[in-house]
Each structure stands twice: as structure tokens, then as C-alpha cells.
C-alpha positions, 0 to 999 in steps of 0.5 A: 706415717709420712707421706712420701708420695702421691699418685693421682688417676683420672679415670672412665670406667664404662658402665653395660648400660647408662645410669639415669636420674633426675640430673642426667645419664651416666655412661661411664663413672668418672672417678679419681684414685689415689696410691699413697706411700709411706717408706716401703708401703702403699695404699689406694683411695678412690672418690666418683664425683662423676663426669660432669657437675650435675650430681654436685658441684665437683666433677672428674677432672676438677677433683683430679685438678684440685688434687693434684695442684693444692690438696696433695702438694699441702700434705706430702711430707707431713708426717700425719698420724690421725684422719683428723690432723689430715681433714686439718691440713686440707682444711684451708680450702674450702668445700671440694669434698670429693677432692678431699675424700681421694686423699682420705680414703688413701690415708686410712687405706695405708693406716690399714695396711701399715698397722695390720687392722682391717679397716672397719675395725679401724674406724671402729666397726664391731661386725663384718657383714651388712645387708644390701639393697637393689636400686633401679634407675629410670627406664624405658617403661615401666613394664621394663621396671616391673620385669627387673624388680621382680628378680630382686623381690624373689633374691630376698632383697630387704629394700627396693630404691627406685629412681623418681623424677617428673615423668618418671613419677606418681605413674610409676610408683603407683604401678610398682607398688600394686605389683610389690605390695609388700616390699619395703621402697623408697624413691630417690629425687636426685633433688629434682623437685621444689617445695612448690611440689608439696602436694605430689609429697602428700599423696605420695604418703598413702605408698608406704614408703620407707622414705624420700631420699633427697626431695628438694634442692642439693643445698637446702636443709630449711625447706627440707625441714618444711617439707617434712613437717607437711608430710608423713613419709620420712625424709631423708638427706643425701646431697645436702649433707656435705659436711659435719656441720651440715649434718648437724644443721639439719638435725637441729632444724629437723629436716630430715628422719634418715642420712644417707653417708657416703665418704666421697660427698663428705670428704672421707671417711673420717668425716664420714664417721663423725655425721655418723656418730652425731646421727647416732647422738641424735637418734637418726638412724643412717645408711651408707650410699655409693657413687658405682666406685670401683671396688676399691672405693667399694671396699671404703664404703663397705667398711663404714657401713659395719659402723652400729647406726648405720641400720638401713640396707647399703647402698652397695653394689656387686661389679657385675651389676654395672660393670663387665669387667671390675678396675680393681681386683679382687671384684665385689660380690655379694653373699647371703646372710644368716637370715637369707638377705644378700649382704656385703662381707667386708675385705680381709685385703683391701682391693686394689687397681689391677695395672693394665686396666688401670692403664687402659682407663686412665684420662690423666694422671701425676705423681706428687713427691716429698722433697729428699 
């Protein structure tokens, strides 16, 4: 296809109620979309690096900047038949993955709709349907948390992630895991604790956890790997692994038994695919995360979570869980599988920005056109 024209949005999207981690709160999702056009048609892309550079080093309006003045101008008017000669032309540049992933996403999106093949099965996905899990961040106390689990337990939820951070800790855990004693957890470090920390690890062992989601430093797979030979509980990598070839550093190194993928920390779903298959080579088993996209990203997210070796419960959230009103139409909403777990169908059509909210919410925008 080639690519006549790029229009980039910065957005705000304002959450009920803030998102709060061990790097910070988040009253509104701060994500970029893109609508890509080839001839007659267009298709959306959209990545959420969030507001501020706390989650990664990009953010909302660095990913919009590094869109519009380098990465968008180096591929519009190309003719660009593969994901792999587009991550080739926005190669040059270095990291900037959610930058990256903007236009990623949008390419596959228009691959989607120029060749009529709905999109998992484009990358390659063999099933419609994956199962879900239910996250909550830090709260006020943690009888405000036990109220908001139990509904999640009760709708059959097969997984419980739960925000970690100092104060927010060992206390916390321990409470939740003597009231749910047989429900499936793992905790999300939002990389807020060291090696130094190895000790609060071990005990953290006798929790039956599925995991530790990203324990140690948003760049470190080493330490990582140190980490996990001290302890039982299996780690698993989210921020560290921004690219294929970090991937592949930390399965050499052993440093994690789980990957968490999600296409705007990697830069897209092309790459998002090839982590997923050196994971699968590797006998790791992976799970797709979300960034609280609108359900156009969602839909992204969706799609490769259909992929064989992703086996763990998404990371993949109905709008109505954090937003009053959805950017994009139609919403994401969740269903109930076979077995009776909610689950995520994919999209037969893929979700799009509805205009005038799109209007409403946007901080910044540009267009980027071919010359002719």
C-alpha cells in the first residue's frame, strides 16, 4: 500500500477515578492516534504512553512530537507492503517505541481493511476469544480493596493482578490472600522496588502467587535474572522489554519465567509478534497488557492476544471500567466463554474515533501528506 496521508491526535481521555501505581496516579490517559490513508481508504492506530515519563521514557506529547517531525514524514509515500520494511524505515531512529507503535498499529489496521482479513487472523491468530483478568490499583485501604475483589471472584474472573508498592505492600497482600485463599494473583511492581529488596521477595513466596510482574528497574533484565534464581515465585518482565532483541537478552539470561507484550511498549504489533514467537521458541508462555487505550487500541491488543503462546489471562479492559464514555465506537465490552470466564471477543470491524468526541478530547493534532 502506499501511504498517502497521516493524521496524528493528541489526546486526554479522563478516567472515573485516578490510576494509581508505584510510579505515580493518572487522572486521565494521555494517547496518541493516528488515521493512515492509502487511495480511498483509511484505518486507525493508537498507542498510550501515558502523560508524563513515568511509566517509560516517552510520553503523550513527546510521542505526538516524534510522530509528526520524523517518524510519519520517513514513511509517507512509500509504498510499504510488510510490517517489517515499515519497523525498517522507522528504524533509523532510535528507542521511541510508542512513537513507533502509533504508526504500526495504523498500518496493520489498513492491511485489515484493504484486504478484508480481520486482524488477528492477519497476524496469524487461529481463535476469536481470550480470556480476561481483573487488576486493581492502589486504594485508599485495603477494606476498600477486599469490597472491590470480591465482585471480580464471584464473576468468575480466572486471575486477580493487584497494584504492589512500598506501603502498599506485604500488609496488603497478606490480607487479600486470607480472604481469597483460592484465587489465582500476582502483584505488579511497576519496577518500584531494587535487588537490595530480596528478602520482602522471599517471603513473598509463601503467597502462591502466579508471578511478580516487573519487580526491579524499568531497564534491567541482569538483576532480574539474579532475583529469580533467589526466589520461587516466577518473575515476569513488562517494561524491560521494549524490543526484540531485549526479549531475547532476557531469555538467554533467564531472567524472567512469564512476558508480559504489549504492542505500544514494543513498537507494534509486528514486533509484538516476533517476542511472542521467540517466547514460544523458548518455552515461555506470554500475556498481552493494556495501556487503558481507547478501544481502538484495545482492539489492537485484542487481536494479538488470539496469537497460541499467549496462555495467561489478558490484560484487557471493558470501557466501562474506567471510562464514562468510550472515544472510540463501538466500546469494548466483555463476554462469557464456554467455560464461564469473562473474555474478550475479537472485532469483526475494527473500532474507530467517534468525530466529535475525538474533537473534544484532542490537545494536538497535524496531518502529514505525500507530495503529488
Amino acid at each position: 500500500m502506499n501511504i498517502n496521508r497521516i493524521e496524528l491526535f493528541h489526546v486526554a481521555m479522563p478516567l472515573m477515578y485516578p490510576w494509581r501505581t508505584a510510579y505515580g496516579e493518572d487522572a486521565a490517559i494521555h494517547s496518541v492516534l493516528c488515521r493512515m490513508t492509502s487511495g480511498s481508504v483509511d484505518a486507525w492506530g493508537e498507542s498510550s504512553p501515558l502523560a508524563a515519563p513515568c511509566y517509560s521514557p516517552e510520553w503523550g506529547g513527546g510521542v505526538f512530537a516524534t510522530a509528526r517531525d520524523w517518524l510519519a514524514p520517513a514513511i509517507i509515500g512509500r509504498d510499504i507492503t510488510s510490517g517489517e520494511q515499515l519497523q525498517t524505515l522507522l528504524g533509523l531512529y532510535k528507542g521511541n517505541s510508542f512513537a513507533k507503535a502509533v504508526l504500526d498499529t495504523a498500518w496493520w489496521s489498513l492491511q485489515s481493511k484493504l484486504t478484508g482479513t480481520p486482524l488477528h487472523a492477519l497476524l496469524g491468530a487461529t481463535r476469536d476469544e481470550v480470556a480476561v483478568g481483573a487488576d486493581f490499583g492502589v486504594m485508599d485501604s485495603v477494606d476498600e480493596l477486599l469490597a472491590a475483589i470480591a465482585p471480580a471472584v464471584e464473576a468468575g474472573f480466572p486471575r486477580v493482578k493487584l497494584k504492589f508498592r512500598p506501603g502498599w505492600d506485604i500488609d496488603m497482600l497478606r490480607a487479600v490472600r486470607r480472604t481469597f485463599p483460592k484465587q489465582v494473583f500476582h502483584i505488579d511492581c511497576n519496577s518500584g522496588y531494587r535487588l537490595a529488596d530480596v528478602e520482602l521477595f522471599r517471603a513473598i513466596d509463601e503467597f502462591n502467587l502466579a508471578m511478580i510482574e516487573q519487580p526491579l528497574p524499568h531497564d534491567d533484565v541482569y538483576q532480574h535474572a539474579q532475583l529469580q534464581a533467589q526466589i520461587c515465585t516466577p518473575i515476569c518482565l513488562d517494561e524491560s522489554i521494549t524490543n526484540l532483541r531485549r526479549a531475547e537478552l532476557a531469555i538467554e539470561l533467564n531472567s524472567c519465567r512469564y512476558m508480559n507484550i504489549k504492542p505500544g511498549r514494543v513498537g507494534g504489533l509486528t514486533p509484538a509478534v516476533a517476542i511472542h514467537d521467540a517466547c514460544r521458541d523458548a518455552g515461555i508462555p506470554c500475556w498481552v497488557g493494556g495501556m487503558l487505550e481507547s478501544s481502538t487500541g484495545s482492539s489492537h491488543c485484542i487481536a494479538l492476544a488470539m496469537l497460541d503462546n499467549f496462555t495467561y489471562p489478558a490484560d484487557i479492559f471493558p470501557t466501562n471500567r474506567f471510562y464514562a464514555q468510550d472515544l472510540s465506537e463501538p466500546p469494548l465490552e466483555l463476554h462469557c466463554s464456554s467455560d464461564g470466564q469473562p473474555s474478550v471477543r475479537a472485532f469483526a470491524t475494527l473500532p474507530e474515533p467517534d468525530a466529535k468526541r475525538l474533537a473534544e478530547l484532542t490537545l494536538q493534532r497535524a496531518t502529514i501528506e505525500g507530495v503529488g
